[in-house]
N, C-alpha and C positions, 0 to 999 in steps of 0.2 A: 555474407552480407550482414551489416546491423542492421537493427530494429531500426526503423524509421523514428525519430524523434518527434515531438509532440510539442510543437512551440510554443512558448510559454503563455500567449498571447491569445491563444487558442484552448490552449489548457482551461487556463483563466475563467476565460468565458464561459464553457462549458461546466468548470463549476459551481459556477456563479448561477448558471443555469438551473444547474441541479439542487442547487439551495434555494431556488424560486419556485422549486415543484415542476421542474420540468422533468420527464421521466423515458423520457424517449431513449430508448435503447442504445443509437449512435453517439449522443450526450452522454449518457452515464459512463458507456464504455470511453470515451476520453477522457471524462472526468475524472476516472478510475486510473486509465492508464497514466494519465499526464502527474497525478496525485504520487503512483508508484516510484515512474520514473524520477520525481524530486528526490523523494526517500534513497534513492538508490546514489542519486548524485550526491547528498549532501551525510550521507551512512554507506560510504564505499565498502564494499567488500563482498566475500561469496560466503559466509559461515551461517547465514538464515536466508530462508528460502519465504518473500510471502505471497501467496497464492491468493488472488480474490477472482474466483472462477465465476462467468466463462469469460471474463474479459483482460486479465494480463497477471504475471507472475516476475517476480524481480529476486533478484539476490542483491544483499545487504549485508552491512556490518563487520567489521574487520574480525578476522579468527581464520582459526581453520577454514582450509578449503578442502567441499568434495568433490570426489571425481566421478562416482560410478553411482548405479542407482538414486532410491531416495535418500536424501539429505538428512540428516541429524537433527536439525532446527527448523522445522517449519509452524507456521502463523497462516492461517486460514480463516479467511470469513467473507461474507458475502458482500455486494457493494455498497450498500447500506451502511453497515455498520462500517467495512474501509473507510468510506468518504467521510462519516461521523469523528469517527479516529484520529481521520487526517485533518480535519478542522476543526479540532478542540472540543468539537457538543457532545463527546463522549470519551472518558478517560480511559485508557488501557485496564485498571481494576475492574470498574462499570461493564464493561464487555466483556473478561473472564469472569467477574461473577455472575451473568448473564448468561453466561454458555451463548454468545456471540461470537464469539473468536476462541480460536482450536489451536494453541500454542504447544509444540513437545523438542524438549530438546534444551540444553543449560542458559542458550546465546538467544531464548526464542519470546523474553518478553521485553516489548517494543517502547516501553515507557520513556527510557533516555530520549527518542527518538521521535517522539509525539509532543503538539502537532507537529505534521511536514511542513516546512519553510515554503508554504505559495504567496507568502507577497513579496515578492520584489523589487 
């Protein structure tokens, strides 16, 4: 079965939410989630793997694809800094020189790709 999708409408809100200092765990993690899943829409592919633990993990970007174990290209960091990411208030440089975000792998810096496309 797929992942339950995240409408946009809801997404929206909730991040909207989270940019007002709402911090409430169910919010964030939509926030988080609905944020990934654009990425994932709008940077199809399985060659980076990004991780914002505990609340959702996507594959991205067109390349190689893997099959077994861990992935080649992973991008990690917390929901913080994702959501920051995904809305422009912080640059993909700003966060690796931050040691904010944990990028390893050729396919695994996300700059093309920042911010994620939420206004629609």
């Amino acid at each position: 079965m797929p992942p339950r999708r995240i409408e946009d409408a809801v997404g929206r809100a909730a991040l909207t939410a989270v940019q007002q200092g709402d911090t409430a765990r169910a919010t964030v993690a939509t926030a988080v989630r609905w944020t990934l899943q654009r990425l994932a829409d709008d940077v199809p592919g399985n060659s980076v793997e990004v991780r914002v633990p505990p609340f959702a993990a996507v594959q991205a970007v067109p390349g190689p694809r893997h099959t077994r174990g861990t992935p080649p290209n992973v991008v990690e960091t917390d929901a913080t800094t994702w959501l920051a990411l995904a809305t422009a208030e912080l640059t993909w440089d700003e966060a690796v020189a931050q040691s904010r975000v944990s990028a390893s792998g050729s396919r695994a810096d996300l700059t093309a790709f920042l911010p994620v496309r939420v206004a629609l």
